[in-house]
C-alpha positions as CSV (number, residue, x, y, z in Angstrom):
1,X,125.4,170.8,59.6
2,X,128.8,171.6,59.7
3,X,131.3,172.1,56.6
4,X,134.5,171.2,56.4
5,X,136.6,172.0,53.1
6,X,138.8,169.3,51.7
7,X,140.9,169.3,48.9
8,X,142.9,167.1,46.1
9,X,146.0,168.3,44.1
10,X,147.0,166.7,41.2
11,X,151.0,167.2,39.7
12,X,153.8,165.4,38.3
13,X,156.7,163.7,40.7
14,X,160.0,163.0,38.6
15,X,162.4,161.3,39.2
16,X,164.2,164.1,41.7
17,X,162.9,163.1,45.5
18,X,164.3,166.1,47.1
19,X,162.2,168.1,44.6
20,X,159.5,165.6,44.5
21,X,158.7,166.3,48.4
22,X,158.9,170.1,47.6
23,X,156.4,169.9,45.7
24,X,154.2,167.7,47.7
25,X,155.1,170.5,50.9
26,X,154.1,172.9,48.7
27,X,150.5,171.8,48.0
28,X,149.9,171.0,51.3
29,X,150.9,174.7,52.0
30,X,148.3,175.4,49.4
31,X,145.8,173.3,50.5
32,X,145.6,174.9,54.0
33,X,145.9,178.7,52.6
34,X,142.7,177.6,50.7
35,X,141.0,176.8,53.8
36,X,141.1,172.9,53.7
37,X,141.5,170.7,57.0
38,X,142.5,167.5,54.5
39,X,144.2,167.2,51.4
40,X,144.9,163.9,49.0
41,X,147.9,164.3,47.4
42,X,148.9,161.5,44.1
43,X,150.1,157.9,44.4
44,X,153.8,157.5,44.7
45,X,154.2,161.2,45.3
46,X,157.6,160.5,46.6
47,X,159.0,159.8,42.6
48,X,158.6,158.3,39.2
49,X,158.5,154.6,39.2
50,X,161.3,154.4,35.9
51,X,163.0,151.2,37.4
52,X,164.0,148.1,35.9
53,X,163.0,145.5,38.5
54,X,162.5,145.4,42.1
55,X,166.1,145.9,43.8
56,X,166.2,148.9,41.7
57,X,162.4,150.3,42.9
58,X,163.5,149.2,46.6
59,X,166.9,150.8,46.0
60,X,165.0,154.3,45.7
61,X,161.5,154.0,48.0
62,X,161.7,155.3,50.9
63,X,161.0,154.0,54.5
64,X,157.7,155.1,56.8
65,X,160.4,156.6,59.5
66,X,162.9,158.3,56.6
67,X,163.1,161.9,55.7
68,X,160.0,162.3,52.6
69,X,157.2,160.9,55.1
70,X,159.3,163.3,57.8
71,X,158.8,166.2,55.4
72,X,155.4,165.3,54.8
73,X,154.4,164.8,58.7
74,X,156.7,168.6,59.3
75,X,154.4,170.1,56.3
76,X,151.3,168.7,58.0
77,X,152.4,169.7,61.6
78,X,153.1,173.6,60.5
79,X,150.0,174.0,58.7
80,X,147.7,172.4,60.7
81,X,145.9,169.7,57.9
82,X,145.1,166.2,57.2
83,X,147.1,164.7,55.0
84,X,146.9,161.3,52.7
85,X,149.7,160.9,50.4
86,X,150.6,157.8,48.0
87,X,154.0,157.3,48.9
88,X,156.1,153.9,47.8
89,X,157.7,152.2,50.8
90,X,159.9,149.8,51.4
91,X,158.5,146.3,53.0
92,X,160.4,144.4,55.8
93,X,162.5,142.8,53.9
94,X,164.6,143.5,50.4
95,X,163.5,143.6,47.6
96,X,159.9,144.3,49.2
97,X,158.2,147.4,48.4
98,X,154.2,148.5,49.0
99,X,152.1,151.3,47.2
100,X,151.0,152.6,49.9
101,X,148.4,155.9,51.2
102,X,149.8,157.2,54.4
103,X,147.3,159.5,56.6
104,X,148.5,161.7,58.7
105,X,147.7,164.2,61.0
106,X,147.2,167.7,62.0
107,X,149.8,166.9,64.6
108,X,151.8,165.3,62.3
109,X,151.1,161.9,63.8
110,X,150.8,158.9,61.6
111,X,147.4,157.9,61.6
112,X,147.0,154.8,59.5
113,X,149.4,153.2,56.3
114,X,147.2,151.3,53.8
115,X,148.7,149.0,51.4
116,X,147.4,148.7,47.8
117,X,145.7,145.2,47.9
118,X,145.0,145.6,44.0
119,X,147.5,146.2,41.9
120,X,147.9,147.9,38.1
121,X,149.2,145.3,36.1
122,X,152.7,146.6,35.6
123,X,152.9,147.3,39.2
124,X,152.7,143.5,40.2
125,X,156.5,143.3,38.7
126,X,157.8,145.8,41.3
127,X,155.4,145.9,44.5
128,X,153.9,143.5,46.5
129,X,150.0,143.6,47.1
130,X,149.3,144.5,50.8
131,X,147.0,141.9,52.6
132,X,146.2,143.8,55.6
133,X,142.4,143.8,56.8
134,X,140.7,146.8,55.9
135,X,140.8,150.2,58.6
136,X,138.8,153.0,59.0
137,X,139.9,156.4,60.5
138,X,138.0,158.3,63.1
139,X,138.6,162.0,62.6
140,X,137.2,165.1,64.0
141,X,136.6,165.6,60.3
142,X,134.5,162.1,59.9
143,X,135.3,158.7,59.3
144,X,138.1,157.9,56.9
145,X,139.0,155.3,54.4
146,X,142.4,154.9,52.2
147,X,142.6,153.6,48.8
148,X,145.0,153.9,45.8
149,X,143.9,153.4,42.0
150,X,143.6,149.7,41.1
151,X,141.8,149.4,45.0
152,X,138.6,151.5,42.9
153,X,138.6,149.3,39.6
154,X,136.9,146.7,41.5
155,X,133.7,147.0,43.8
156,X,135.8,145.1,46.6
157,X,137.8,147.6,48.8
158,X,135.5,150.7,48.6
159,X,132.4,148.7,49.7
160,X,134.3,146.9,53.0
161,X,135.4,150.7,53.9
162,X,132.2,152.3,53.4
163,X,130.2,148.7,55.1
164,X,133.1,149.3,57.7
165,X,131.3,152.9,58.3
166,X,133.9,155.4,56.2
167,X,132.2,158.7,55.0
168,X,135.0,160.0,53.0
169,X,137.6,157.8,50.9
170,X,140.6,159.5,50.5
171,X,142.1,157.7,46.7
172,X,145.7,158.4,45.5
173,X,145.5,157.8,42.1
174,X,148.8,157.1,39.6
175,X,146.1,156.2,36.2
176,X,146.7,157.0,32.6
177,X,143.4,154.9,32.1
178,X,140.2,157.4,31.4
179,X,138.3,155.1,33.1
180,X,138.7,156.6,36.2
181,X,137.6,160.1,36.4
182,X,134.4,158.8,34.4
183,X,133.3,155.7,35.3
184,X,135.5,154.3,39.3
185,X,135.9,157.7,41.6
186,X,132.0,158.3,40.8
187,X,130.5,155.5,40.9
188,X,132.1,154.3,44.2
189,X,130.7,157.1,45.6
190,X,127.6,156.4,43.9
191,X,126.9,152.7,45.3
192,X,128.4,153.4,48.7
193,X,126.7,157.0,49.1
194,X,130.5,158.1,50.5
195,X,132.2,161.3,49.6
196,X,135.5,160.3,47.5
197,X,138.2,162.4,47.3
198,X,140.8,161.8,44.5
199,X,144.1,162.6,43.6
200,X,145.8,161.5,40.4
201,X,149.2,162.1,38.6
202,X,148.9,164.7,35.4
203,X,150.8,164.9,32.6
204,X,154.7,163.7,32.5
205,X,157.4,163.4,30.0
206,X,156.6,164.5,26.4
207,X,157.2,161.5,24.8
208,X,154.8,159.1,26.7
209,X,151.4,158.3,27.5
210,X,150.3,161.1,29.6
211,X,149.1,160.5,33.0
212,X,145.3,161.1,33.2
213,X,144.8,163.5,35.7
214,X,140.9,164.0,36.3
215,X,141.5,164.7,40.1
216,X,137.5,165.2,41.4
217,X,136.2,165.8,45.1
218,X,132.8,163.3,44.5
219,X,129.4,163.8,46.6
220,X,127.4,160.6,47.8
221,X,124.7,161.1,45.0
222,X,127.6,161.7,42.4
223,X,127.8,165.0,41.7
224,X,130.9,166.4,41.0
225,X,131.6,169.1,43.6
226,X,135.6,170.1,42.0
227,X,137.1,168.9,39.3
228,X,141.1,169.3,38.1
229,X,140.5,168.7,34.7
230,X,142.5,166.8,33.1
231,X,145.8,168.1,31.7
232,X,146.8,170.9,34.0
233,X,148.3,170.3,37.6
234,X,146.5,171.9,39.9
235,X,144.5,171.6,43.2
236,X,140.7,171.9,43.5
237,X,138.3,172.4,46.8
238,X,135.3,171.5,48.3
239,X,133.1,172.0,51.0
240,X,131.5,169.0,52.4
241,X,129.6,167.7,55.4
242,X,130.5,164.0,56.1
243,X,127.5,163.0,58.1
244,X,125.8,163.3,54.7
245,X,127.1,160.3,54.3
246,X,125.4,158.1,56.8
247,X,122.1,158.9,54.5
248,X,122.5,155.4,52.2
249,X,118.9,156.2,50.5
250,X,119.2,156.7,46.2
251,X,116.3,158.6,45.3
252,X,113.7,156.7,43.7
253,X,115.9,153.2,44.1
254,X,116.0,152.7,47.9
255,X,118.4,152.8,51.0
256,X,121.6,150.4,49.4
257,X,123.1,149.3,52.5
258,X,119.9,148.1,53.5
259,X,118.9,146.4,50.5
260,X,121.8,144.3,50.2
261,X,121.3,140.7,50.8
262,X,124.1,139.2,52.9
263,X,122.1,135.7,53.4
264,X,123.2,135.4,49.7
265,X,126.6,136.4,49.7
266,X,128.1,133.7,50.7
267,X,130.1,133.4,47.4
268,X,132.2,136.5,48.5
269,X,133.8,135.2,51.5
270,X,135.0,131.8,49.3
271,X,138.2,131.0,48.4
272,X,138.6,131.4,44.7
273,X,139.8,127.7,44.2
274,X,136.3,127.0,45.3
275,X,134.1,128.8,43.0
276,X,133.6,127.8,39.4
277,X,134.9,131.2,37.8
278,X,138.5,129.8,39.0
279,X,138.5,127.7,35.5
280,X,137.7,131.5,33.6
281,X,140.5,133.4,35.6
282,X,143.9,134.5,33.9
283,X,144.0,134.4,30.7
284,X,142.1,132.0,28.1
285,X,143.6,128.8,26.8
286,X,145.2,129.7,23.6
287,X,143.6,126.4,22.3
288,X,140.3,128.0,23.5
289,X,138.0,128.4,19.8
290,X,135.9,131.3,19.4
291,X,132.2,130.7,20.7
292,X,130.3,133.5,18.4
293,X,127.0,134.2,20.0
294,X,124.7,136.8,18.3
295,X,122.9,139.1,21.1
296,X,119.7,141.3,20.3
297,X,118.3,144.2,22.4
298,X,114.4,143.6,22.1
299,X,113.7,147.0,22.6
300,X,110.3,147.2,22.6
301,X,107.3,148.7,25.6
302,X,104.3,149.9,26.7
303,X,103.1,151.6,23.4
304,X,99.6,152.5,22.2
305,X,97.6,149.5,24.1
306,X,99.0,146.1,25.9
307,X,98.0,143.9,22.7
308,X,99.9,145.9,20.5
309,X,102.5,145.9,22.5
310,X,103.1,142.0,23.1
311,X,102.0,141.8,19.1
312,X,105.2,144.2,18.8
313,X,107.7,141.8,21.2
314,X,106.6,139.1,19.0
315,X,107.3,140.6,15.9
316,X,110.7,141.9,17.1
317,X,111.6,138.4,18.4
318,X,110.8,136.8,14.9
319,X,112.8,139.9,13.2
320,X,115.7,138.9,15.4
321,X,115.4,135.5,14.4
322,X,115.6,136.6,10.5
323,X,118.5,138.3,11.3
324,X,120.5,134.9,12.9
325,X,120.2,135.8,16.7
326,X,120.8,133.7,19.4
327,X,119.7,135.8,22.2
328,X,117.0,138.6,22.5
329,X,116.5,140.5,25.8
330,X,113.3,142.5,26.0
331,X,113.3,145.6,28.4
332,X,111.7,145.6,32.3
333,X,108.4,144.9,32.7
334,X,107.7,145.5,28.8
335,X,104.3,144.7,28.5
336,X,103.2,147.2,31.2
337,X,102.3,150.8,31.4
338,X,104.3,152.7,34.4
339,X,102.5,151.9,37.7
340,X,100.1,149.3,36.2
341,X,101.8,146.8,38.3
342,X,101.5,148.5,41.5
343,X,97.8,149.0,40.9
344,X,97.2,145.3,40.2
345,X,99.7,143.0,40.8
346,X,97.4,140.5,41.0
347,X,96.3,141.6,37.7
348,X,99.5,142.0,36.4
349,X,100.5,138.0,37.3
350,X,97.7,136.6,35.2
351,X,98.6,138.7,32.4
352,X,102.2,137.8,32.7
353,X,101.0,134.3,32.5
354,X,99.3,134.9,29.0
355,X,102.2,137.2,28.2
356,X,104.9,134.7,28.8
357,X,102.5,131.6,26.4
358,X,102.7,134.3,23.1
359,X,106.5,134.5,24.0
360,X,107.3,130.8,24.4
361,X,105.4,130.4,20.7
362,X,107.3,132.9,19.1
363,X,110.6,131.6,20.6
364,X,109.5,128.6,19.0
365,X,108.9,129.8,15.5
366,X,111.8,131.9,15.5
367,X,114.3,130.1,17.0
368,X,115.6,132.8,19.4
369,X,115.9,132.2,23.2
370,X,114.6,135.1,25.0
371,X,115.0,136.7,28.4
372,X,111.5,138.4,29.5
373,X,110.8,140.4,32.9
374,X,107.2,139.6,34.0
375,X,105.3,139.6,37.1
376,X,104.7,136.1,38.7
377,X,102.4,134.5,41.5
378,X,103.0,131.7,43.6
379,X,100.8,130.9,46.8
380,X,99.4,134.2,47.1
381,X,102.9,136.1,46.8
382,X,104.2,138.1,43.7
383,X,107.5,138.3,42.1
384,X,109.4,140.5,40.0
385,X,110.6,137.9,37.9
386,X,113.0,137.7,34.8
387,X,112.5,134.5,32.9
388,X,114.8,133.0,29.9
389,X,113.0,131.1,27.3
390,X,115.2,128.4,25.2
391,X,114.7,128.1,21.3
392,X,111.7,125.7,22.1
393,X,110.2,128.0,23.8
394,X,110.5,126.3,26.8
395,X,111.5,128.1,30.6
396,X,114.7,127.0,31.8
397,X,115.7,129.5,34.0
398,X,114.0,132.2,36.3
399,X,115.1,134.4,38.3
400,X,113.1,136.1,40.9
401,X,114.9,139.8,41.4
402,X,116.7,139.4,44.9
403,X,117.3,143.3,45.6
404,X,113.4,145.3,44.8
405,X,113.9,148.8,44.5
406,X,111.4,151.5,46.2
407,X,108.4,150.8,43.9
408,X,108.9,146.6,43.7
409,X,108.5,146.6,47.3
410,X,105.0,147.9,47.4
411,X,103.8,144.4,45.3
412,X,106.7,142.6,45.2
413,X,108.7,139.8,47.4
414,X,112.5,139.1,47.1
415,X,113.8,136.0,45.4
416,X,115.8,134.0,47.5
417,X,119.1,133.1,45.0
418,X,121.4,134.3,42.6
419,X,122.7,131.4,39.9
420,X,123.6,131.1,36.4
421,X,122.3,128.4,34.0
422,X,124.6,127.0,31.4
423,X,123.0,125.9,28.2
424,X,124.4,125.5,24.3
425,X,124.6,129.2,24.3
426,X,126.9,130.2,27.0
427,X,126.2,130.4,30.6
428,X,123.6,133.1,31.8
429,X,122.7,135.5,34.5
430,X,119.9,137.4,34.8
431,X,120.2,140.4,36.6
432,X,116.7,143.0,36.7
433,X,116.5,147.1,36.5
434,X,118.3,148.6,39.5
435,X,120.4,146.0,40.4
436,X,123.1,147.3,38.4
437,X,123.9,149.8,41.4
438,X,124.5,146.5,43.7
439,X,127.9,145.1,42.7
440,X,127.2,142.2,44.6
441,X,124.9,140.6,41.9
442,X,126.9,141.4,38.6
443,X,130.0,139.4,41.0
444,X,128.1,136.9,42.2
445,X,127.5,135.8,38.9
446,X,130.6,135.9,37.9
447,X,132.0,133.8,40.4
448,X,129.0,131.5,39.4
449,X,130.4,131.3,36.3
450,X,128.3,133.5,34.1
451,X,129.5,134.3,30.8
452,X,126.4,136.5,29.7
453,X,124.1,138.2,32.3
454,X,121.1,139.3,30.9
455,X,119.3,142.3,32.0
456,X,116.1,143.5,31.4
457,X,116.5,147.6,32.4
458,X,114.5,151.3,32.6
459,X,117.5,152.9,33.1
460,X,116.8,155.6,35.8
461,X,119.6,157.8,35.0
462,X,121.8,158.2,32.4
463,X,124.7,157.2,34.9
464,X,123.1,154.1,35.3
465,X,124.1,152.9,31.8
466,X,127.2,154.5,31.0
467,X,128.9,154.4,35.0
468,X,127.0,151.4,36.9
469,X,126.7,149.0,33.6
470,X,130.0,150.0,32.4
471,X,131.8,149.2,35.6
472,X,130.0,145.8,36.0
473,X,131.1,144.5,32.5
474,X,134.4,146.1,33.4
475,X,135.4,144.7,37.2
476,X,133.9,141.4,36.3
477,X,135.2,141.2,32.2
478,X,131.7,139.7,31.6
479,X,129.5,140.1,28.5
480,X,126.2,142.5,29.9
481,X,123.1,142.9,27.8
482,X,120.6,145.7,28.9
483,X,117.5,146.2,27.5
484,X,116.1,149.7,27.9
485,X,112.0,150.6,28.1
486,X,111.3,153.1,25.0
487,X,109.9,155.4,28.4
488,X,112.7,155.4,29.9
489,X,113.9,158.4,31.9
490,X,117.1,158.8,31.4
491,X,116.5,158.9,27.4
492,X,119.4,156.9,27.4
493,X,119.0,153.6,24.8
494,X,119.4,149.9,24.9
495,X,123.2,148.9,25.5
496,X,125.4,145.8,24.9
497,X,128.7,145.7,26.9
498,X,131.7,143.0,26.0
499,X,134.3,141.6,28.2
500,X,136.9,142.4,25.5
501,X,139.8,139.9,25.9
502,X,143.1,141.3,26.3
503,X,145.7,141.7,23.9
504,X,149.3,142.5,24.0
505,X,149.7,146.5,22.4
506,X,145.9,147.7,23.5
507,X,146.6,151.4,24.5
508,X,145.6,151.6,28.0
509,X,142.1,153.0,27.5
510,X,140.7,149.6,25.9
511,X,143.0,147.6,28.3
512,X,139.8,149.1,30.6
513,X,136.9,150.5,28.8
514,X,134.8,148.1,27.9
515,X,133.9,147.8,24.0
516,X,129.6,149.2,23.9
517,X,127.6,149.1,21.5
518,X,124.4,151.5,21.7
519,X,120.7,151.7,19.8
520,X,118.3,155.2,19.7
521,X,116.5,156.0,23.2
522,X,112.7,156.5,23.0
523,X,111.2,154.3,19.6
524,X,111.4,150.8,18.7
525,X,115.0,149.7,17.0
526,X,116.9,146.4,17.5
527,X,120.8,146.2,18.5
528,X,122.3,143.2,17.0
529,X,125.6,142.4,17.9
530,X,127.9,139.1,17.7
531,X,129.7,138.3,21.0
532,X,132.7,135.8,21.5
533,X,132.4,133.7,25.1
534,X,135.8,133.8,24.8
535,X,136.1,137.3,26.1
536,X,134.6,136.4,29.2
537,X,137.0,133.2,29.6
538,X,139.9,135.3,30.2
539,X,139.9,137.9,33.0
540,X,142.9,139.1,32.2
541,X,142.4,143.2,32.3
542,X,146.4,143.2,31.2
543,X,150.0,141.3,31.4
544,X,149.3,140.8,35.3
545,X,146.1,142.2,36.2
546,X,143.4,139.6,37.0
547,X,140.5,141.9,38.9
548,X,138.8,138.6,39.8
549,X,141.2,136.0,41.1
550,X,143.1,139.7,42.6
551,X,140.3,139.5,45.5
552,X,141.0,138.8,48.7
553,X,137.8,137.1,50.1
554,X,139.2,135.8,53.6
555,X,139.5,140.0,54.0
556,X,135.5,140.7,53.2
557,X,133.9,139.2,56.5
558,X,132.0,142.6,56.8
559,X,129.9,141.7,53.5
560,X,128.3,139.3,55.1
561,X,127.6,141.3,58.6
């Protein structure tokens, strides 16, 4: 094993180059004193982006040959370090200017310029988005990737690094969003099993939104090896070995490169124009009504015996039906007792089959349409399969789980698709358990159109509610419904999620959190809440910012490899 110490700083560049690249110099000088071989220093570290339209921002970036990335090369050269810095540069032509992460060397070579393919929705009035294909640095230190902020709101840019092999991303952040220190950095280390070393802006002028700080030197399994805090500048360290990050196995969930299903992701390589989510992108037709549809957590388990237990899903689907829902989800594998699957699967089937009959009746009486995760047989074979039940009663959707974690794949065989059905209450996904660490499924049913995906859950880990769930609803502004099991090991509840459409005046923090709505972990309660399909017809995450039609699929060849 062999350690290598990295570090991120986190200040404040005005509007003062000359003093701006001091004190970039200056943390590099830091940086190596405290023992690191690489350091990530903010996005546009070279000044404060105060301009009033693009001449003026290319008036005042700088150019990759010009004196700030000189001073930053000289200041990597004399003390011997990696550097990635966010620095602003002019494009080829005026008024053409590029967020950009430049790596350079301990030679003060230039190792690799990334341009911000996603951009934060003031941004796309100044820069232009970089449409470069993706690169990944070989180092004596490991394999590098370069992103900057907006690149880690979506799944898109850290997955093709880390698919493309990178065992460290080195962000430059410029957020005032909280979003990103709790929900981005960490879980696009979590889903790639990369380190992620991020540097963002603190603080700035008294009088306006403060810049969020929260640089964080992330491990593959999410822990948090440094943390800046954030409202101080500072610089933390860590020491990490980068071969750690070949290891793609999440405890008790499986190996997630592996897993992944590229003979379904074919979605991800379309143009947008092709894919029905192209009608949902930008924002919603002001003639667009409201489309109220009333959601219910079913959360209900393995309690006491099995009849009890489907006695108590009934009774909670005719409650919900009192109360005017629309929509119930019960949790995974509800009517089972841990591991009584694995032990009988064959068992399990014909239960499922008597399990799913008492369901359709009560859909029936109650008027509720239902999503329930069973186990089904066909031919011999077994499936971990989620079905949704209409207000009849009647099945009109299944969806076999496409991605089995560790335990599934001891009784289990993979489904082979990943669609949406539309019906008079929106149009549905289903999505099962730990599938909410694969961003593919979550997009792929968006780009399918999805309004609502369903999702019977046992969250695992706290993290998987309130980092992996969060981020789906928020990368893909798509209503999510998770149903917890009252076991559940992360004592973490039932949890509804809502694409939240924009609107002019949000502060930034519900421009990109997510709106959730939570019930109690470990005892039978029921979450009702009223969602608007709306929301999820308008992608629109600010003025500019569309993190769906922003993709750039003729760029993502390597999900399908």
């Amino acid at each position: 094993m062999t350690l290598h110490r990295v570090a991120a700083a986190q200040f404040f560049s005005g509007t003062d180059t000359a003093a701006n690249l001091e004190l970039c110099t200056d943390h590099i000088r830091r940086a190596a004193e405290g023992g690191a071989r690489l350091v990530v220093l903010p996005e546009n570290s070279n000044r404060l982006r105060d301009y009033a339209d693009r001449q003026e921002c290319w008036e005042h970036s700088p150019t990759l040959d010009g004196p700030f990335v000189d001073g930053l090369r000289e200041a990597a050269r004399t003390h011997g370090v990696y550097v990635a810095a966010g620095v602003d540069l002019r494009g080829e032509r005026a008024p053409d200017v590029h967020i950009c992460s430049v790596l350079i060397t301990p030679e003060g070579e230039i190792a690799g310029v990334h341009r911000k393919h996603v951009l934060w929705d003031y941004e796309y009035t100044l820069f232009v988005p970089g449409d470069e294909p993706y690169q990944v640095h070989d180092t004596e230190l490991g394999r590098i990737g370069l992103l900057l902020c907006a690149d880690g709101i979506v799944p898109d840019t850290p997955r093709a690094l880390a698919l493309m092999g990178a065992q460290i991303l080195c962000n430059s952040l410029n957020s005032r969003g909280p979003d990103e220190y709790r929900v981005h950095v960490p879980l696009r280390s979590m889903e790639n099993r990369v380190f992620h070393v991020a540097a963002n802006t603190v603080g700035g002028p008294a009088d306006g939104w403060p810049w969020m700080g929260g640089s964080q030197i992330v491990a593959p399994d999410g822990t948090r090896l440094a943390d800046a805090g954030e409202t101080e500048p500072g610089i933390v360290f860590a020491d990490i070995d980068p071969t750690e990050a070949d290891d793609k196995v999440m405890p008790g969930v499986g190996d997630l490169f592996a897993w992944r299903r590229t003979d379904l992701y074919a979605p991800l390589t379309a143009p947008l124009e092709e894919l029905p989510v192209a009608r949902m992108c930008g924002p919603a037709p002001e003639d667009m009504p409201s489309r109220p549809v009333r959601v219910a957590t079913l959360q209900v388990s393995h309690f006491h015996n099995t009849d009890w237990t489907v006695t108590r899903a009934v009774e909670q689907i005719a409650y919900a039906g009192r109360r005017g829902a629309d929509l119930g989800v019960l949790p995974s594998l509800f009517c089972f007792a841990p591991g009584e699957v694995a032990a009988d699967p064959a068992g399990a089937a014909e239960l499922s089959a008597r399990v799913l009959e008492r369901l359709s009746r009560a859909c029936a009486d109650a008027g509720v349409w239902v999503v329930a995760h069973l186990v089904e047989e066909e031919a011999g074979h077994h499936y971990s399969t989620a079905y949704l039940l209409d207000r009849s009663g009647r099945v009109v959707h299944t969806y076999r789980k496409t991605h089995l974690d560790t335990g599934e794949r001891e009784w289990a065989r993979p489904g082979d698709r990943i669609d949406v059905v539309r019906t008079e209450i929106g149009t549905i996904g289903l999505m099962v358990g730990e599938e909410v660490w694969v961003p593919e499924v979550a997009r792929l049913l968006t780009l399918a159109g999805a309004e609502i995906i369903a999702h019977p859950t046992d969250w695992s880990t706290p993290e998987a509610a309130h980092v992996a769930a969060t981020e789906r609803t928020e990368e893909n502004r798509v209503h999510l419904v998770s149903c917890t099991r009252l076991d559940s090991a992360a004592e973490v509840g039932s949890q509804v999620l809502r694409a939240d459409e924009f609107a002019p005046g949000q502060p930034i923090a519900l421009m990109r959190y997510p709106t959730g709505y939570w019930s109690r972990p470990g005892f039978e309660e029921q979450l009702l809440v009223e969602l608007d399909l709306r929301e999820a017809n308008s992608k629109m995450m600010g003025h500019h910012l569309d993190p769906v039609a922003t993709r750039a699929p003729e760029l993502y060849g390597m999900f399908l490899d």
